[in-house]
C-alpha positions, 0 to 999 in steps of 0.5 A: 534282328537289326536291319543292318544283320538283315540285309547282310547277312540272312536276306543274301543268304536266303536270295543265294540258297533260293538262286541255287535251288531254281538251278539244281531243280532245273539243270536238266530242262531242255527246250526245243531250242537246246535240241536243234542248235545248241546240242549240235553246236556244241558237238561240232565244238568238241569234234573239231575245236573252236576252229570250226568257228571259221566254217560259219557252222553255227548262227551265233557270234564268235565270243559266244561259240567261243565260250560254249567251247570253253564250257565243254572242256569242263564237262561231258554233258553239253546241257550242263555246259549250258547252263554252266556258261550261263550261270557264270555270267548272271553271278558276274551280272549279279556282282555289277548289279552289288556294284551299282547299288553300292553306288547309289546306296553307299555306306550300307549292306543293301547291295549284298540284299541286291546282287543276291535278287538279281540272281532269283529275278523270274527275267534271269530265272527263266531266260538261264536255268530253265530256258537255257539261254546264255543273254546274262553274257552280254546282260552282264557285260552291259550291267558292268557298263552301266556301273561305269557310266555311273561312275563316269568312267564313259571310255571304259563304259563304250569298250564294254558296251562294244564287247556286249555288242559282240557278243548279240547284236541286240546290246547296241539298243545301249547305244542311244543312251550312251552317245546322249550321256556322252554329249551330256557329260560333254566327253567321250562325244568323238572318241567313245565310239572308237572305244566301243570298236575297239571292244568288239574287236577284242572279243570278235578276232580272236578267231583270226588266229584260227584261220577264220576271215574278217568278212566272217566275222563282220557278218557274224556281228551283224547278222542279227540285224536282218531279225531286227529289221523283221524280215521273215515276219512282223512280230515274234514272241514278245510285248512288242507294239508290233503283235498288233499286226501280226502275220503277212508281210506287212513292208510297210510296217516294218519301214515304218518300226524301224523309223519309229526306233530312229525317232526314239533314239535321235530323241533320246540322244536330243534329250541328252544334249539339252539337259543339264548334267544327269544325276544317277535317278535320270541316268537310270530312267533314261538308260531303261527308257531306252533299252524298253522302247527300242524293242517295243517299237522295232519289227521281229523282237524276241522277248529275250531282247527286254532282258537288258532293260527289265535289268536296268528297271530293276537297279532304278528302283534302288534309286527311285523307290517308287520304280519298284512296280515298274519292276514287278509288271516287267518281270510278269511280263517276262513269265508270262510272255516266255509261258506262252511261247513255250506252250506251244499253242498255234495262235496266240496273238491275243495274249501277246496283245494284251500283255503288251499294254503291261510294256506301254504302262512301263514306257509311259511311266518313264516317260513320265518321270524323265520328263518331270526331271527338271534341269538339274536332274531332280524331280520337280513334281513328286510323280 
């Protein structure tokens, strides 16, 4: 078969039956998390309507309940709405993930080939269908993001990644990268920043017309930030440098994960100013960079905060092949962070420790990279 029949035709198609078959077979899975906030929200939506919104009900943002709404009108089963709503965003994820490496790799098939993995990734496998978590909102809309900053369409990037911070909080780890690219590009330094206001305004007021309040809604956006800033407890269930201090109160780690996090992005964003014009390789490797080691370095993260950035290590390798085993110690990280916190054993910090060490050799590899990036945004030294 020749290659270029391959990569259009039998690869999409294999990745797309493999895609729907994961989804079939794990539609009717239901974990905890389903049965004590999603099952209930979703009721309170078809009872009262998205007006409910207002009441405070439910402890995810506007857009989301907006559209959990929106899925149930579609269906009885409120599971199923679930994982609809889901599925919806990671094909949108997919097709800004075509768009990227048609992009980077122009004049071929191969970005068929690629929006077709993205679907079957074990990062969108286990978080979507089988987990029954809806993080492919806001990962696609930040995907879609991406693809503009490689356009250099950065106003149009900013509104997008404003509405993926409207819809989960942990979307502003895009917001160090962002302002580096900006004054990097030498635009959208001052204005980008109302842009990004502006798309979380898009998706967060409709509420307003439902008799919902602003102060509401602000606390709404905001309210993942006590998580982030670990206050109930040092380190969830994730690869995180924080599992090696697990339990207790441990204030003096936390002050300390979020002045490391300060340090990383006014570094990144220093990075971005003093070097020449990025090419789409370094654009890449510091937009992974930047969405792995702020929620390495944070308090209280959650494993799904990585799905963003195990996206982005993914559209690197078609750029940079040799990013490829970068790509497949964060997916094992993913399977095998998401296995053990599902199992449901009472302490296992030490697995947790020890697959840690699989993100510090993701992060060194990067930084590595970057830094053999001379001022040109071409590797000097082939790594």
């Amino acid at each position: 078969m020749e290659q270029s029949k391959l990569t259009k035709y039998f690869l999409p198609a294999a990745f797309l039956a493999v895609g729907a078959a994961c989804r079939i077979a794990l539609y009717h899975v239901a974990f905890p998390d389903y049965e004590q906030f999603f099952y209930p929200w979703i009721e309170t939506l078809r009872a009262y309507g998205p007006t409910a919104i207002s009441s405070g009900f439910a402890a995810y943002n506007t857009p989301i309940l907006l559209l959990l709404w929106l899925f149930s009108l579609f269906t009885p089963y409120n599971l199923l709405a679930l994982k609809l709503l889901a599925f919806v965003f990671e094909v949108i994820m997919a097709l800004g993930a075509m768009k990227v490496v048609g992009h980077l790799r122009p004049g071929g098939y191969l970005k068929y080939t690629a929006g077709a993995l993205t679907l079957i990734l074990p990062t969108v496998v286990m978080i979507g269908p089988a987990w029954g978590q809806v993080d492919a909102i806001h990962g696609a809309i930040l995907v879609w993001a991406l693809y503009f900053c490689l356009k250099d369409r950065l106003h149009t990037a900013w509104f997008f990644a404003g509405m993926a911070i409207a819809v989960k909080l942990p979307a502003a780890f895009f917001f160090p990268f962002l302002l580096a690219l900006s004054f990097n590009r030498k635009k959208a330094r001052l204005t980008g920043p109302a842009f990004m206001a502006g798309g979380i305004a898009l998706l967060s007021c409709p509420t307003l017309f439902m008799g919902d309040s602003f102060s509401r809604i602000v606390s709404g956006i905001v309210s993942g930030s006590g998580n982030m800033l670990g206050i109930e407890n040092i380190a969830w269930w994730a690869s995180t440098l924080w599992q090696w201090f697990p339990g207790g109160d441990y204030a003096a780690e936390r002050v300390a994960g979020v002045v490391l996090a300060a340090i990383f992005a006014f570094g990144i964003i220093l990075y971005g100013i003093r070097s020449e014009r990025f090419g789409d390789e370094k654009l890449l490797l510091l937009a992974a960079f930047c969405l792995l080691v702020l929620p390495f370095v944070l308090p209280q993260m959650h494993n799904r905060y990585y799905y963003i950035g195990e996206i982005c290590v993914y559209l690197l390798a078609f750029a940079k092949p040799r990013a490829a085993y970068c790509v497949f110690v964060t997916q094992a990280l993913t399977v095998s962070t998401i296995w053990v916190a599902l199992a449901g054993a009472p302490s296992l910090h030490w697995s947790f420790r020890l697959i840690s060490l699989g993100m510090v050799f993701v992060l060194a590899m990067l930084g590595r990279w970057l830094a053999l990036h001379d001022k040109n945004g071409h590797v000097t030294i082939d790594p």
